[in-house]
C-alpha positions as CSV (number, residue, x, y, z in Angstrom):
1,X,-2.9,26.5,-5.9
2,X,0.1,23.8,-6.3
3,X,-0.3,21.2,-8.5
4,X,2.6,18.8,-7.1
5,X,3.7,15.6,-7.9
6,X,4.9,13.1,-5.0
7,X,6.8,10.6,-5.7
8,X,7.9,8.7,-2.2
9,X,4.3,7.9,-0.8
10,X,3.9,4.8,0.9
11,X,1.0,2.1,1.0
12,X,0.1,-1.3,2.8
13,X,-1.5,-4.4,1.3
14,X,-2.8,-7.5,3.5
15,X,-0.9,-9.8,1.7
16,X,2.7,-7.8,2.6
17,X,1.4,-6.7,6.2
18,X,4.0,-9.1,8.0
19,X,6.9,-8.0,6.4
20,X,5.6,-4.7,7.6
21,X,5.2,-6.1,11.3
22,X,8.7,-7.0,11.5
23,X,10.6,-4.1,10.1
24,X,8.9,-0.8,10.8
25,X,10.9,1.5,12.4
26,X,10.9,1.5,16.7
27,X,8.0,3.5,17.7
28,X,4.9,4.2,19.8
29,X,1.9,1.2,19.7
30,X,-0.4,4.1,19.2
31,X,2.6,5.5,16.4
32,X,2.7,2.6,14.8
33,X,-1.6,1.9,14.4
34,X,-1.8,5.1,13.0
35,X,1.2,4.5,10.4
36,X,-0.5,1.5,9.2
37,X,-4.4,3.2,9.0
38,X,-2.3,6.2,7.2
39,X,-0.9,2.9,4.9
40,X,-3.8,1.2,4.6
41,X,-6.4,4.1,3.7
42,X,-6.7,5.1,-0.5
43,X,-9.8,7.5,0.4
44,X,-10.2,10.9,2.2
45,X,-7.3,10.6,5.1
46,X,-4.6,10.2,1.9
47,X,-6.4,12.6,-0.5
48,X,-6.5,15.6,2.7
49,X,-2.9,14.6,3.2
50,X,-1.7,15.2,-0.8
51,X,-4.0,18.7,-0.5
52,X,-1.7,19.6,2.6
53,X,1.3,19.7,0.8
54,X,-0.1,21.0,-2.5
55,X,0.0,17.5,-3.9
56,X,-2.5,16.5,-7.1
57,X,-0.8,13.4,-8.1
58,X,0.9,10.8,-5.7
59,X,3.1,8.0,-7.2
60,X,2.3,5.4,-4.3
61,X,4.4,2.5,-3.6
62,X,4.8,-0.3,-0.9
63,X,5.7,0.1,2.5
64,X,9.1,-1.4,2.6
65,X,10.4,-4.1,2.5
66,X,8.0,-5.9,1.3
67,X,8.9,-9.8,-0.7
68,X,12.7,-8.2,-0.7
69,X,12.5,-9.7,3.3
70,X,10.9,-13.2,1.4
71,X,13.1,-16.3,1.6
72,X,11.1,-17.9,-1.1
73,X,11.6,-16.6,-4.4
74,X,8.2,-18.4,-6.1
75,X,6.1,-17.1,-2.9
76,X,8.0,-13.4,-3.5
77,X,6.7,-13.4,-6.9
78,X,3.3,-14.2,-6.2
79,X,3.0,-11.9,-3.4
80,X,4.7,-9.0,-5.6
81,X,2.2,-10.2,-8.6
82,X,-1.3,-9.6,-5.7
83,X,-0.1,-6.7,-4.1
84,X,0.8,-4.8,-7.9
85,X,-3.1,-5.6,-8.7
86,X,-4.1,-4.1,-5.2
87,X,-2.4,-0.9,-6.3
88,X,-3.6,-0.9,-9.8
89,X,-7.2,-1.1,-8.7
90,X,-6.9,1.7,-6.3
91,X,-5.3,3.6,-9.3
92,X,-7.6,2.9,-11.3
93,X,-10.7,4.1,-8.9
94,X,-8.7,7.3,-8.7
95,X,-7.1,7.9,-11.7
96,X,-6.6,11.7,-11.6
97,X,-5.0,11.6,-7.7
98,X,-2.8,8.5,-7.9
99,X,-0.1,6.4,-9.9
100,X,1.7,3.8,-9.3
101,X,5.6,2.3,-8.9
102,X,5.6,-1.7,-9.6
103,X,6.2,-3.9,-6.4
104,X,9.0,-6.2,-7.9
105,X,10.3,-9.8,-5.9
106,X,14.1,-9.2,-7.2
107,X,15.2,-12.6,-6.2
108,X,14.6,-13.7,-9.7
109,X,15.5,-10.7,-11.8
110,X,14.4,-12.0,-15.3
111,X,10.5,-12.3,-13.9
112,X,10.8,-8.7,-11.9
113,X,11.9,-7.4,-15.5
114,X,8.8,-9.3,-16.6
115,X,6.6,-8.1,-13.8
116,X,7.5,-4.5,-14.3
117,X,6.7,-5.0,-18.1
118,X,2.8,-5.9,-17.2
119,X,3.0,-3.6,-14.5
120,X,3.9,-0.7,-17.5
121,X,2.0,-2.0,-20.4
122,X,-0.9,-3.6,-18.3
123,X,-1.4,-1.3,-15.6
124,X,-0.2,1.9,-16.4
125,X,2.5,1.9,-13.2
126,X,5.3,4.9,-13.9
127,X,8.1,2.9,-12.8
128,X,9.4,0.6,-9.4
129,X,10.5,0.8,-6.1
130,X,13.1,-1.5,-4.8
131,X,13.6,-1.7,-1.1
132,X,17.6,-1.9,-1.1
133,X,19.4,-5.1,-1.2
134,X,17.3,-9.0,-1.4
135,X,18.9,-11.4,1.1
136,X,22.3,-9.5,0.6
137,X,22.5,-9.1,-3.5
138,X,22.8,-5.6,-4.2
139,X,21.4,-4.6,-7.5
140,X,25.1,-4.6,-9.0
141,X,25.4,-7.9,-9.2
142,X,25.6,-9.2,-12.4
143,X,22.5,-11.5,-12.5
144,X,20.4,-8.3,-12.7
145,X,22.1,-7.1,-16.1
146,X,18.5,-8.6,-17.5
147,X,16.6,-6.3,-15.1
148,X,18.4,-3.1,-16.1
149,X,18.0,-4.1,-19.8
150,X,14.3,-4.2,-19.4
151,X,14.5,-0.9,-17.3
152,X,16.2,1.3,-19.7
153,X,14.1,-0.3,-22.4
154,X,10.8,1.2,-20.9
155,X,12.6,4.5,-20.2
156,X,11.0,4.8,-16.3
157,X,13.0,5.3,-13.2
158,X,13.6,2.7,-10.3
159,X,13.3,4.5,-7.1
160,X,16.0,2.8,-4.6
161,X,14.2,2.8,-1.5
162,X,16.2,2.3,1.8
163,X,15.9,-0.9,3.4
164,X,17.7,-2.6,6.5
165,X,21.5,-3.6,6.2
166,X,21.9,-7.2,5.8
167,X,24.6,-7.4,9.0
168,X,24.6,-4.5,11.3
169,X,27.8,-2.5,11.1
170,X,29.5,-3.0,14.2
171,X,30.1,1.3,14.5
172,X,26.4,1.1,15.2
173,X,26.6,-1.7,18.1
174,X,25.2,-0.6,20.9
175,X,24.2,2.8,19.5
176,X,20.0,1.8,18.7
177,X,19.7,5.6,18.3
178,X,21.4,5.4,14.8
179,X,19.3,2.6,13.2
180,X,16.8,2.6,10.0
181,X,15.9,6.0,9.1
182,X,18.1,8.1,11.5
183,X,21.4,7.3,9.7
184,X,21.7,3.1,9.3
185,X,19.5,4.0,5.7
186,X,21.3,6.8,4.9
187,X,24.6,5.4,4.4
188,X,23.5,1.7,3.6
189,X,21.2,3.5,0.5
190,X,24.2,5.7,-0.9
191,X,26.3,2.7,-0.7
192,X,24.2,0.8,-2.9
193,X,24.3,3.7,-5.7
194,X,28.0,3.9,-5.7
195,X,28.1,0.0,-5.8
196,X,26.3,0.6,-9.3
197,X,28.5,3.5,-10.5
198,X,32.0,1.4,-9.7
199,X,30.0,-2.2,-10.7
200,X,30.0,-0.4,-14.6
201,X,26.2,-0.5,-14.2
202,X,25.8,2.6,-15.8
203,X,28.7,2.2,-18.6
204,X,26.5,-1.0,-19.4
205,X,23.4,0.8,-19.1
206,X,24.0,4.8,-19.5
207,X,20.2,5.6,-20.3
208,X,19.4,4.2,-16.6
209,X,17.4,6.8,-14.2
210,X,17.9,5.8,-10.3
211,X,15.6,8.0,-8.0
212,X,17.0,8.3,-4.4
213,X,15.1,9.8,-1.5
214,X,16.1,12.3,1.1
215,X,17.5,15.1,-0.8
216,X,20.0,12.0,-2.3
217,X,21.1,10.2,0.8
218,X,23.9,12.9,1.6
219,X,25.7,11.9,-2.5
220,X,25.2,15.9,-3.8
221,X,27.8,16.9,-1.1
222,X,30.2,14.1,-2.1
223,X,30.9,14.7,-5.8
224,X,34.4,16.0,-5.6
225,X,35.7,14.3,-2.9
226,X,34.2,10.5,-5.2
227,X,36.7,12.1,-8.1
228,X,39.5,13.1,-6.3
229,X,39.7,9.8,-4.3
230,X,39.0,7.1,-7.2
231,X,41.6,8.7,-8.5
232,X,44.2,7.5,-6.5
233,X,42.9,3.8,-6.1
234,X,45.4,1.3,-7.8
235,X,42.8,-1.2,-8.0
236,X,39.7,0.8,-9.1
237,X,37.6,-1.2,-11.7
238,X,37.7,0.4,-15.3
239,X,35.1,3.4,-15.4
240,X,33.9,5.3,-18.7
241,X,33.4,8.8,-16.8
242,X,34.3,10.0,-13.4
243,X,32.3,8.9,-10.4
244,X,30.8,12.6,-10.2
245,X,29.5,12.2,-14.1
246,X,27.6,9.1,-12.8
247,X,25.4,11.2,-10.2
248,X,24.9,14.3,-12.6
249,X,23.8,11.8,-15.3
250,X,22.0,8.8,-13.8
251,X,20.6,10.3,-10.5
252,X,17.5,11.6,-9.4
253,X,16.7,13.2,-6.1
254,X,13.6,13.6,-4.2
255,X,13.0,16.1,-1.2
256,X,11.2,13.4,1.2
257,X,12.2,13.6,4.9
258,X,14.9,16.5,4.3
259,X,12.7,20.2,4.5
260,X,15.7,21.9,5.1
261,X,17.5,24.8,2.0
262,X,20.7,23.6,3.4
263,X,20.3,20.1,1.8
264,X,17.9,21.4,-0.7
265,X,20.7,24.3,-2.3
266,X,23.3,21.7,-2.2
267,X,21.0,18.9,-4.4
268,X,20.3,21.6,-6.4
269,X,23.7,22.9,-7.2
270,X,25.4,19.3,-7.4
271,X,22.3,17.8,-10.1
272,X,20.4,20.6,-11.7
273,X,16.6,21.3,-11.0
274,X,16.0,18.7,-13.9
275,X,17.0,16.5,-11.1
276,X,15.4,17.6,-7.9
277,X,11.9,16.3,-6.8
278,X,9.2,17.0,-4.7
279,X,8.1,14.1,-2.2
280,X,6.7,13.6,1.4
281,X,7.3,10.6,2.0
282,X,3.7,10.0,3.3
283,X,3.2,8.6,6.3
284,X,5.8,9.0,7.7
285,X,6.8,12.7,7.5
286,X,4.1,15.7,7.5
287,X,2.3,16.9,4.2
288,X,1.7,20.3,5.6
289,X,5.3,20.7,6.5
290,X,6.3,19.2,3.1
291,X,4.6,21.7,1.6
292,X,5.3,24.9,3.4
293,X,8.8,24.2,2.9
294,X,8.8,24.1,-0.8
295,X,6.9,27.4,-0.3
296,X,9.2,29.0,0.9
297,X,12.2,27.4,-0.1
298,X,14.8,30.0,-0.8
299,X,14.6,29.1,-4.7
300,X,13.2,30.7,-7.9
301,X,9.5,30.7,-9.4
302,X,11.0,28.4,-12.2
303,X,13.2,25.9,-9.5
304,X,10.5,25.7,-7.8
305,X,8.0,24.9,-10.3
306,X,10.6,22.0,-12.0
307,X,11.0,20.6,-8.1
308,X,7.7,20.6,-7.5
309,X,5.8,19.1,-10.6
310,X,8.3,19.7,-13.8
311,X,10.8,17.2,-13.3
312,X,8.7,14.3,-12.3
313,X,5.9,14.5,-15.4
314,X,9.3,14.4,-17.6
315,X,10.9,11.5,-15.8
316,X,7.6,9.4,-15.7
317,X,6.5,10.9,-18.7
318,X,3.1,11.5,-17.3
């Protein structure tokens, strides 16, 4: 039987349910109640979900974007503080089935670096998940040098979760089709980690471990063409190491919403197996299909052992 680890499984607290209303993705009023019972529920609709995909430990984390979408940094903070003890009760009712990523109001980076320390030493959470950019700062501006100190310090992962582009790029105008999770998040997400790399984020900070979801936001395909391009720009910021040294080094790749071995070989191939994950992405992909896939997935007893529970217990160090 597997004994997975998930890293990109999703949750809903009271106190974060209208940032919820006013992002989630376009769908169905009958798609969108059961996306937030699937959110809202800790007992026997999640745990038959994790068995589905083979799945004994889930990392849970908020439904995005949470206090990122709160003007107010004090009220962000507090908000970030409640739901972060919603989520350590629930882990600690069921400690064996569930973990936890700290819900963090980036607006003031020097208290998110002191809220993920009590979430860490207090509360036993295995790292954060940031929901993309806060009011338009990317994490690569300098005022979060703090932040990343902390991070490395505690030697957990941030998961960079997709979130909303601040202004929509005119190419999608008029093309609805494209937003949030069909591509908009895809491209806005792998922009933010390449904003890090040419920032000197990770020449500051080398020890720093980024999770990205979706098989890596499209980044394992682009390693060659990141090198062979910075090389010819007259203005490029000082670097350490190539762009493609960055990726191999600092980022981490779950499998949530991309069961496919095209995506899957190329992860694989580009990062290593010490870097590949196994995630759903719970609620809003399929834990049966999750899990089939990684079945069957055209990869090796041992690749598929690291993918599926390996990598993660070293990362989190659970």
């Amino acid at each position: 039987m597997a004994d997975r680890i998930a890293l990109e499984e999703h949750f809903i607290c009271d106190c974060l349910m209208p940032y919820l209303d006013a992002d989630i993705p376009h769908v169905s009023a009958d798609a969108k109640a059961r996306l937030v019972a699937d959110l809202s529920d800790f007992g026997e609709r999640r745990l038959a979900a994790m068995a589905a995909a083979g799945v004994s430990r889930a990392v849970l984390s908020i439904s995005g974007p949470g206090v990122q979408a709160a003007p107010d940094a004090a009220k962000a903070a507090r908000l970030a503080h409640e739901a972060n003890d919603v989520l350590a009760a629930e882990v600690q009712r069921r400690p064996g089935a569930y973990s936890g990523f700290a819900h963090l109001a980036m607006q003031d980076p020097a208290g998110a670096a002191d809220e993920l320390e009590r979430c860490v030493r207090d509360l036993g959470f295995v790292g954060a998940m940031v929901n993309g950019h806060t009011g338009g700062v990317y994490l690569d501006d300098p005022r979060h040098d703090p932040f990343w100190e902390r991070l490395q310090s505690l030697d957990l992962p941030l998961y960079l979760h997709p979130g909303d582009a601040y202004r929509l790029p005119y190419v999608l105008e008029g093309c609805p089709e494209l937003r949030q999770p069909v591509w908009e998040w895809t491209t806005e997400t792998a922009s933010h980690f390449l904003r890090l790399i040419y920032a000197g984020v990770f020449d500051r900070f080398p020890k720093l471990k980024i999770v990205l979801g979706h098989m890596g936001e499209t980044l394992p395909f682009m390693l060659w063409r990141l090198d062979s391009r910075t090389k010819f720009l007259a203005d490029k910021r000082p670097l350490a190491l190539p762009p493609s040294a960055y990726l191999k080094r600092n980022l981490f790749v779950t499998i949530s919403g991309q069961f496919d071995d095209v995506p899957l070989a190329a992860a694989l191939s580009a990062l290593g197996a010490d870097h590949v994950m196994f995630s759903v992405d719970y609620p809003y992909e399929d834990s049966g299909e999750a899990g089939r896939f990684l079945d069957r997935a055209a990869i090796d007893a041992e690749t598929r052992d690291k993918v599926g529970r390996g990598t993660a217990a070293a990362l989190m160090h659970l």
